[in-house]
N, C-alpha and C positions, 0 to 999 in steps of 0.2 A: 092832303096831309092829315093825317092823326092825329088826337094829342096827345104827348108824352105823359104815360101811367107817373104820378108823386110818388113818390120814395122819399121815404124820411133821412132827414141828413143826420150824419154820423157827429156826436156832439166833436167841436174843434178843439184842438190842442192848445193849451195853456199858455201864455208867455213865449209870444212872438214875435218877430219885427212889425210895425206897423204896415210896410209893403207887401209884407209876406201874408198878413193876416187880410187885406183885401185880396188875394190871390185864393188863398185856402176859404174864403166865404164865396170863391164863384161873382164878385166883382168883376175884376180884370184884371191881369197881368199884373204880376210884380215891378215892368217899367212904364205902364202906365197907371201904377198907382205912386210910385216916385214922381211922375211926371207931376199928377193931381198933387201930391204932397209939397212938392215944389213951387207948385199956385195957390197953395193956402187955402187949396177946397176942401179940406179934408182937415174935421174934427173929434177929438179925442175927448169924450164925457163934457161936449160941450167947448171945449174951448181945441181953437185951432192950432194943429201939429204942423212942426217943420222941419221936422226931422226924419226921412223913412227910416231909420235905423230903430227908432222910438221901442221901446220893447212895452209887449201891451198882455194884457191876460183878457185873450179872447171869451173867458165867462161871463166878466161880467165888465170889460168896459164897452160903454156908447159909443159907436162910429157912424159919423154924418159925412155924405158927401153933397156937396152946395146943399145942407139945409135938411137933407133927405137920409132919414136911420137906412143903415146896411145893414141886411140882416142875412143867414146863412140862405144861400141858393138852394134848390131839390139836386138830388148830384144828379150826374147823367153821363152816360157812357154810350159810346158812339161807335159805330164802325161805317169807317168813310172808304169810297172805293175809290182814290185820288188818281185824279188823271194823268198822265205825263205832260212837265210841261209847269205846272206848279208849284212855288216854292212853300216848305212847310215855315212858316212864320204868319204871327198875324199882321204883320205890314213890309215891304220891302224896299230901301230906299232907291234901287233902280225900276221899279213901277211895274215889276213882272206880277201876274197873279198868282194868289194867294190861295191854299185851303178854304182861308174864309167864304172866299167867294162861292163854295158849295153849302156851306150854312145859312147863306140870306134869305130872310124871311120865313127862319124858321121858330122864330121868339125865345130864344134861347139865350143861358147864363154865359157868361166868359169862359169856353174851354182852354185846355191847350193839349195839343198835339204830345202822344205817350210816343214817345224816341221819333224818328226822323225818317222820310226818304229823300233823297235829294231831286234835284229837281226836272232828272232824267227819267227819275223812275218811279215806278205807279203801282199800283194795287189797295191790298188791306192799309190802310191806318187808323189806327184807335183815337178816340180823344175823347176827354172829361174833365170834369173838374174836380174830381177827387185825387189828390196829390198823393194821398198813400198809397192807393190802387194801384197809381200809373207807376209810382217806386217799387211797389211788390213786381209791376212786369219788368220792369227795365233792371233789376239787380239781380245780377249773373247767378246769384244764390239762388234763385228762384228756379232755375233751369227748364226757364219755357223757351219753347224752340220755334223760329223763325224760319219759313219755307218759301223758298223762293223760285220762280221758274223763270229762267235765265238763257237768253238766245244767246249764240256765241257765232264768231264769224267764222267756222271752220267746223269740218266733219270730222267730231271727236276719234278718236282709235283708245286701245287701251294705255299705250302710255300716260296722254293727255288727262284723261281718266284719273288714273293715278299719280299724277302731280297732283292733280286739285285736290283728289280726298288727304293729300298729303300736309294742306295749306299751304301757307306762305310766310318768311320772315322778311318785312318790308322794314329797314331801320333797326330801331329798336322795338318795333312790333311785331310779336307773333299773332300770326293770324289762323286760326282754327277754322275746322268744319265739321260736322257732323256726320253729312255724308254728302255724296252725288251721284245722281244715278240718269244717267242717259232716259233723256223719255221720247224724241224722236228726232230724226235725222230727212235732210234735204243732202242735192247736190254740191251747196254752198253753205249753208250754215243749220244749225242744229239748237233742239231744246235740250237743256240740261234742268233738274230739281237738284237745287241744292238747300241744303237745309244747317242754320249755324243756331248758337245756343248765347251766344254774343250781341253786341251793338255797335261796333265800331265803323268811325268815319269810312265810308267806301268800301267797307270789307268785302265783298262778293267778287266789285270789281279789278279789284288791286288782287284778289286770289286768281280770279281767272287771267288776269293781263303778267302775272309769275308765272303763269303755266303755259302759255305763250297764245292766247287766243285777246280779241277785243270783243268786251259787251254791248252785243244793239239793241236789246229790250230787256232791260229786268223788272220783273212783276211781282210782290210781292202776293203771294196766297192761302197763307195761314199762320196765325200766330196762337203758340199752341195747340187747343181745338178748336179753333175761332175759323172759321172758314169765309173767305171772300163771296163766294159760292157764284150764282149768276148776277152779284150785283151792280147794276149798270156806274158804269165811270161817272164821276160828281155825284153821285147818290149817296143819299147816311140812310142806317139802320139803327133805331136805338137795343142795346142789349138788354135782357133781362136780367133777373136778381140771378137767377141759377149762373147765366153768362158768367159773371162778372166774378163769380171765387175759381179758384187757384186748383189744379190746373183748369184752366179756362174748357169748360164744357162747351161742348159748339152743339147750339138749337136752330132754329128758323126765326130769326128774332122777327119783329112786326117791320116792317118799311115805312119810314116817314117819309119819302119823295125821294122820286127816280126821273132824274134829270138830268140830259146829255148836256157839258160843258163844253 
């Protein structure tokens, strides 16, 4: 393992909830600084808060937790090649494993995971603990595009084709795609690249299962120029400063550890 190059953190934003301001310093989690907040670990210029809602001006007040000053984390931006099989959360209460579990022992700040795969599906996922970062990617105004290479259980033709790039209205949601383009076929089932410029819950599979096919492996592999590339399943890469502006440059960033999960 390497060690992660400091990068100076971006000063914090002003008047904030007290949970939220341990989340935005690279502490931990918004419910588990509730949780702290609720055990009375956790002091405000000295004297102990009880309230997460507490609104604070992260310039210039003091935060202690048991005893110990909090201070802003170095940010860091991650690109993790998550395995299938994993839930993105930092804890799950039915005992399945976790993203986490690819980060241990890497001495690292509190991230959290930039949007979501669930827990069938594998490839790129970002995560950091810079919250405006991971909002610049995840809001649709930003129009970075998300790639995805999707087996399907059936040997597309061109109708099938052409439903999908057509999406899908499921409910009251419409669901978009950017495009798809057949990238290789079998006897039985087939790869498609689909590519959406969205986030929503299950969208790939809820498009393809409108079009009349089911999904057996969705893999995510590029989020805008960010490339999965060869990197082994459970492995992170930290990104560089170039990485990390808008649209997302894709380089060879360094490998902190490449470990089969």
């Amino acid at each position: 393992m390497r060690l992660l190059r400091r990068r100076p953190a971006p000063a914090p934003t002003a008047s904030v909830s007290l949970a939220r301001a341990l989340s935005k310093l690279g502490y931990c989690s918004r419910t588990q600084a509730e949780k702290l907040v609720h055990e009375g670990r956790i002091a405000v210029d000295g004297r102990v808060a009880r309230h997460p809602e507490l609104r604070i001006d992260l310039r210039r007040a003091r935060l202690s937790v048991d005893g110990q000053t909090v201070s802003a984390a170095r940010r860091i931006y991650l690109m993790l090649n998550k395995p299938r099989g994993m839930v993105t959360t930092a804890s799950d209460p039915e005992g399945r494993q976790t993203v986490y579990a690819c980060l241990e022992g890497l001495n690292l700040p509190h991230l959290a995971p930039v949007g979501r795969l669930d827990m069938a599906s594998e490839g790129l996922l970002l995560m950091t603990n810079d919250t405006r970062w991971a909002q610049r990617i995840l809001d649709p105004a930003s129009g970075v595009d998300k790639t995805y290479h999707v087996q399907v259980d059936r040997v597309p033709d061109e109708a099938f084709m052409a439903r999908l790039r057509q999406g899908a209205v499921d409910g009251d949601e419409v669901l978009s795609i950017r495009s798809a383009a057949l990238l290789r076929s079998g006897e039985r089932n087939a790869w498609i690249e689909m590519v959406i410029d969205e986030g929503r819950n299950r969208q790939i599979r809820r498009i393809v299962e409108a079009a009349g096919a089911a999904v057996l492996r969705l893999v995510r592999v590029r989020i805008g120029e960010l490339v999965l590339g060869d990197l082994a399943k459970g492995a992170v890469r930290e990104l560089q400063a170039e990485d990390t502006a808008l649209p997302l440059a894709g380089h060879s960033p360094g490998e902190l550890r490449i470990r089969a999960v």
